[in-house]
N, C-alpha and C positions, 0 to 999 in steps of 0.2 A: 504494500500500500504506500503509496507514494504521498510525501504531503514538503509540505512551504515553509518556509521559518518567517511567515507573516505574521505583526502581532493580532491575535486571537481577538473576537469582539467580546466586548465586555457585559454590552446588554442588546436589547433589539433594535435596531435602526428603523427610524419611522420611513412614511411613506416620502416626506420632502429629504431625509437624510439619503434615502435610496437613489432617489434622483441626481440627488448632489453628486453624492459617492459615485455612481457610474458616468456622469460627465466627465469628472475629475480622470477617470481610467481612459477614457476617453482624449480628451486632452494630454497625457502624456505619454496614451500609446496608439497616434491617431492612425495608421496605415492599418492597425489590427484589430481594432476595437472600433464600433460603431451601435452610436444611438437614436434610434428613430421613432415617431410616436406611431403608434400601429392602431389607440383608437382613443373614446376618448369615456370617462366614463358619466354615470348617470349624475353627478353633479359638478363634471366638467374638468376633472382629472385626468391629465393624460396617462394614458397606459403607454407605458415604455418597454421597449425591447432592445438591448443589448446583444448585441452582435460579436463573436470573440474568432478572428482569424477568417481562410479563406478557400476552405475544402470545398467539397462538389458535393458531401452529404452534411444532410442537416439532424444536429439535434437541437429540441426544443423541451426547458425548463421554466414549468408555471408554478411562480411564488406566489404566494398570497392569495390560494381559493375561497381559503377561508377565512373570515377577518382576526377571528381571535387566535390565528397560527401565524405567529409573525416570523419562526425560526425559519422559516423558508427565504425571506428576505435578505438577512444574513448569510443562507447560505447560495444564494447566486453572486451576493459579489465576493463569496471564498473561491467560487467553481471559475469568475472570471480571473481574478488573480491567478489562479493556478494554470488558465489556459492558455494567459498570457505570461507566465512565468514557464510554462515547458512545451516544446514543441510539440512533443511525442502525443501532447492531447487533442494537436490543433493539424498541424502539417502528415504528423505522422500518420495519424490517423484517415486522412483527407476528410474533416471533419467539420463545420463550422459551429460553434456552439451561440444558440440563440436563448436567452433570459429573459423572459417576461419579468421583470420585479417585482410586478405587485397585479393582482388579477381583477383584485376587490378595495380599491384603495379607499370608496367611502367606508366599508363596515370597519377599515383599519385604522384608518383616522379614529372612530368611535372608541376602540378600544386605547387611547395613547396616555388615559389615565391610568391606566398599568404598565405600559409598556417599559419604561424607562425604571420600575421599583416604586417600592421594595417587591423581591420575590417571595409574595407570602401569601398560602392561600386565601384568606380574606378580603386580600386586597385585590386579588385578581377575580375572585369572583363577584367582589360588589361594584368590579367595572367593567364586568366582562361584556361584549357586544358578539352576536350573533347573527345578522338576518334572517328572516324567515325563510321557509324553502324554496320561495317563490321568487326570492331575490341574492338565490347562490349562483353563482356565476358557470359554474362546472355543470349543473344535471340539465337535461333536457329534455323536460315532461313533457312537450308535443313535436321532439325532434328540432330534428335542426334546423329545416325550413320552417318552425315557428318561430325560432330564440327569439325570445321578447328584451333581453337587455342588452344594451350596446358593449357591454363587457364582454359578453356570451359571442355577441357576434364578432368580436374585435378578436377577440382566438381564434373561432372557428376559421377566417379569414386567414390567419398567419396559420395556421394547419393547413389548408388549403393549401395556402402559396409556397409554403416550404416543403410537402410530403415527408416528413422527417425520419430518417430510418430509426429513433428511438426520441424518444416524449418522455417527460419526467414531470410529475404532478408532487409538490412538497407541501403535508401535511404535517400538523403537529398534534399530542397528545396532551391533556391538562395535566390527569393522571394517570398514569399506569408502564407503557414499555411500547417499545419501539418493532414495529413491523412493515413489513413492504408485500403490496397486492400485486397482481401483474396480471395484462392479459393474455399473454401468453407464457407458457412454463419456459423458466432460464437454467435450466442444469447448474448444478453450481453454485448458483446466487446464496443458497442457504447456510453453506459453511464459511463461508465470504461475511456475511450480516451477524455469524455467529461470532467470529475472529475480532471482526470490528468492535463489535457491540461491547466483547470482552476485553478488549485494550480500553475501551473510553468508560467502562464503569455503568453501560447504558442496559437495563434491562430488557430482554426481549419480550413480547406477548405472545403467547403459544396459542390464545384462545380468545382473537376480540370478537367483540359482541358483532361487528359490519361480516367477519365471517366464520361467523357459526357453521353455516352449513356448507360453504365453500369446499375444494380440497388444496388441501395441503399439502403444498412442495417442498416442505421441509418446515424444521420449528421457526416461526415466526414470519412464513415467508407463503400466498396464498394465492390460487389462481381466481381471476373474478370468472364468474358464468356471465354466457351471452348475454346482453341486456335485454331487458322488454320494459314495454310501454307498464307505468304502474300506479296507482294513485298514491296519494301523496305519503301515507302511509309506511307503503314500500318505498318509496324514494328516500324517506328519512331511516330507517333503520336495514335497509338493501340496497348496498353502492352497483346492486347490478342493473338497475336504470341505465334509459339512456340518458349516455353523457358522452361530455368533450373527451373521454378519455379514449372509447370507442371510435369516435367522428373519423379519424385519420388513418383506420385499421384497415380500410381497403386499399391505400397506398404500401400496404407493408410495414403501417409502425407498430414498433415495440413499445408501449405503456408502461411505467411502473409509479407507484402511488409511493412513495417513500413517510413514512410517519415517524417523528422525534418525539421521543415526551420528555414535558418541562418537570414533571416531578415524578421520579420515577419508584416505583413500587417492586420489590424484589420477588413477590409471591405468585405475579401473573406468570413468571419462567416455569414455575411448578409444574412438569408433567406428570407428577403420580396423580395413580388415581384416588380419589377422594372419599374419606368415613363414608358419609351418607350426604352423595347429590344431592338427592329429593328434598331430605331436612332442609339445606341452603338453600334450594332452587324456591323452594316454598317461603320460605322467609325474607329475601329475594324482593321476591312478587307482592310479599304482602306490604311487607316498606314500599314499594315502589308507588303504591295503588294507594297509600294511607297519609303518602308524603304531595301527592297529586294532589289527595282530594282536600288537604290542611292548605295548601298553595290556592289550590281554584276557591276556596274559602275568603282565604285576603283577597283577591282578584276582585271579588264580589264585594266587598267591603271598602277599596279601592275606586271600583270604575266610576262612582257615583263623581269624585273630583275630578277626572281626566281630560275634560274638556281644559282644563287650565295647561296641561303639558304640549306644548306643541309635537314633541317627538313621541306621541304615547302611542300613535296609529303603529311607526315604526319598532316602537319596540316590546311592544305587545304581539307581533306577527310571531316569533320563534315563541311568545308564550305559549299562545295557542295551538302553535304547533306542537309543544309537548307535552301539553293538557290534552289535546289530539290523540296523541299516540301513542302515551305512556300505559293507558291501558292495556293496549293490544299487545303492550310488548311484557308488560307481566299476565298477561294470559298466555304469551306465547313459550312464558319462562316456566312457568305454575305445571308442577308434574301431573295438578290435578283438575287440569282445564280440559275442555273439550278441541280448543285451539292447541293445545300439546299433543292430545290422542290424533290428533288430525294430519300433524307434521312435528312427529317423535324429535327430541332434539338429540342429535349424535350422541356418542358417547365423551362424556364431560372427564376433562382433566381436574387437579387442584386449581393449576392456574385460570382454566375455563372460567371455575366459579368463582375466583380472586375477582376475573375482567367483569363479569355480570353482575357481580357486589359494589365495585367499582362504577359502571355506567349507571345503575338506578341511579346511585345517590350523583354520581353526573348532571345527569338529566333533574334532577330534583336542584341541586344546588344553581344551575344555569337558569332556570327558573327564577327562583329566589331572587338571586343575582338583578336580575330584569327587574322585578316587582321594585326591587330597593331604589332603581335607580329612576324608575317611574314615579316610585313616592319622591326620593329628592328632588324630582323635578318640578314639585310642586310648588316648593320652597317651604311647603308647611304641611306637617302628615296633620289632614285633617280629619283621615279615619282610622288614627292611631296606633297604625300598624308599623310603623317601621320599627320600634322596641323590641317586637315579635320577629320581625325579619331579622334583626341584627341577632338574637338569641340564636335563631334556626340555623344562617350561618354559620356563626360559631362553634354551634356542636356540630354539624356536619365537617366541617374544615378540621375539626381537631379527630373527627372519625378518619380521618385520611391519615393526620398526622401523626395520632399515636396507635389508632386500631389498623392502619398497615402500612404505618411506617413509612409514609410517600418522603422523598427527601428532594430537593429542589439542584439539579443537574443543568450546573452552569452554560451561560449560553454558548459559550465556546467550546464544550462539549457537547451541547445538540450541535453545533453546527459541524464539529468535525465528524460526528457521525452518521452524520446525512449527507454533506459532502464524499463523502467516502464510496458509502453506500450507493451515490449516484454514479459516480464512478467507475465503482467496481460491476456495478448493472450495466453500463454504458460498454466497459470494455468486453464485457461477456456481449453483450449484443454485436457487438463488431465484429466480435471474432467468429459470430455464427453466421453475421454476413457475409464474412469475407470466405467462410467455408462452404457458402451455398455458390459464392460466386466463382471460385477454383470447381465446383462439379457440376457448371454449368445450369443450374437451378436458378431460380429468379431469386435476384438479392433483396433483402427486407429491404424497401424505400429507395431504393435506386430508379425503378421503371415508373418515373414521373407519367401519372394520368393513366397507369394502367391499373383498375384497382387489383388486389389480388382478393382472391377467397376467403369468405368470413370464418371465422372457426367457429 
């Protein structure tokens, strides 16, 4: 694994620091580096795309899908320093490497009262910012000829125009361990993400909840299924919708969803199998469904002042979304649901049910999160709730911090292990092209405009 003796970023670089940052690379290494705006977004943000050297194949890396994953940010301008610091990434390769920075630069702006510290879960959850599902920039609920935001189209367009022999999507994790999806199986990648993971301290997830029923090319490492058309339901808790990730796969690209976590949990690596599933899976469920209906309660105690918040339409949509679908998703955990007898859930590891104890209280605490900062926005809790939210917080956060020991994994370590990791997927990808292209077989992304076969 190859790495730079640059100094390390300290914290996450905003959405204007990003821009800055890759001018600035730009301007001192102008023949190899190029920055262009590719669109613009819904409140007039340019979306940037960083350009790194001048190969004949393209990859393309999208930071920022999601607003509250900022380590993606940091790590495009580690992957451009390093492809301007070694040929072997850029020339050797015949490779050019393309950077989206930032995919979702309004919902990242929202989040920049955390961004910069303290790294502490309270503080991150009572600023945390999400959009609803309607307004994520990656999924594709009526396809691509519908995409309704100009983010969504301003990808899809640079997918288009570049056909990229390999696509890299950087996600991050609040809690829990660090895993990578793919759309098609990479041999290899898995003891590659195991090596990594174990140099930088970063735990891996053997069991997240996005792929339960997926299969599994190794620990930590997951193929997605075809996508289909789904409601919204399945779009929020099944990344196998369609999406940008797919869009590009008839040119021959390689996809990989790369995920860092900010505070990482040592129990979701746990592959043995577990006392008693059911017992957890059951209790699980029932927190899940008890911590909803305590949340949709203040909601209801809440909306009476809302008219005073201008941003309450916005940031109420991901409530609803998981007032939505929390149900469905502890019926789908509950060994004693009829939505379980219906689609059995695999056979569960320790760490399976680490990552499913883990996302309830996710999903519940993101919640919260929202509700607080709708009350703040009031300037004055006039239905006396926020006392009750800060309490709720509090024991949630200290449930991560002392009942499983989440520990907060510097940003310089997500970012070197997602740089890596993209890396090390990027060079397995070439090396399969370049072995399809010695036996005469069609190279992944090379035959611009001929789509190849879905898998």
């Amino acid at each position: 694994m190859w790495r730079c003796a640059l100094p390390p970023p300290l914290r996450y670089p905003t959405v204007d620091e990003l821009a800055a940052r890759a001018a600035a690379l730009v301007d001192g290494r102008p023949r190899d580096a190029r920055l262009r705006r590719v669109g613009t977004s819904r409140a007039g943000t340019p979306l940037w795309l960083l350009s790194i050297g001048h190969g004949g194949r393209q990859a393309l890396v999208v930071a920022g899908p999601h607003a509250n994953e900022p380590v993606g940010g940091a790590t495009v301008l580690r992957l451009a320093e390093r492809a301007l610091a070694d040929p072997r990434l850029t020339e050797g390769a015949d490779v050019t490497w393309n950077l989206l920075l930032c995919l979702d630069p309004d919902g990242s702006r929202r989040n920049e009262g955390w961004l910069s510290g303290p790294y502490e879960l309270g503080h991150y959850f009572r600023h945390f910012f999400r959009p609803g599902f309607a307004e994520q920039p990656e999924w594709l609920p009526d396809g691509a000829a519908a995409a309704a935001l100009p983010e969504t189209r301003a990808l899809l367009a640079v997918q288009d125009e570049l056909r990229p022999l390999f696509q890299c999507s950087l996600h991050g994790v609040d809690v829990g361990g660090g895993f990578v999806e793919l759309t098609r199986d990479l041999p290899g990648l898995a003891p590659r993400v195991a090596r990594i993971a174990g140099s930088l301290g970063v735990p891996r997830e053997v069991g997240p909840c996005d792929a339960l029923y997926w299969p599994c090319l190794g620990p930590a490492v997951y193929r997605i299924p075809p996508p289909h058309r789904g409601d919204l339901a399945a779009a929020i808790t099944e990344a196998a919708v369609e999406s940008t990730w797919f869009h590009p796969q008839p040119y021959g690209t390689f996809t990989a969803i790369v995920e860092a976590p900010m505070w990482g949990v040592t129990a979701v690596e746990d592959a043995a199998p577990p006392a008693d599933a059911d017992a957890v899976l059951r209790a699980v469920s029932r927190a899940l469904r008890a911590d909803m209906r305590l949340l949709e309660r203040l909601l209801e105690r809440i909306a009476p002042h809302l008219a005073e918040v201008p941003e309450a339409t916005r940031l109420l949509a991901p409530v609803e979304d998981y007032l939505l679908v929390c149900p469905g998703l502890a019926d789908a955990w509950d060994p004693d649901s009829d939505a379980a007898a219906a689609r059995p859930l695999p056979p569960l590891s320790a760490g399976h049910l680490a990552g499913l104890r883990i996302a309830g209280r996710r999903l519940a605490l993101r919640t919260a999160g929202l509700l607080h900062q709708v009350v703040r926005g009031t300037g004055r809790d006039r239905a006396g709730v926020l006392p009750e939210l800060d309490r709720i917080i509090d024991v949630w956060c200290a449930e991560y911090r002392d009942g499983f020991r989440a520990r907060w994994i510097p940003v310089a370590r997500q970012t070197e292990y997602q740089a890596a990791v993209v890396l090390d997927a990027f060079e397995l990808a070439e090396r399969r092209a370049r072995a399809l292209a010695r036996s005469g077989e069609p190279e992944l992304g090379a035959q611009a405009g001929v789509p190849m076969h879905l898998e």
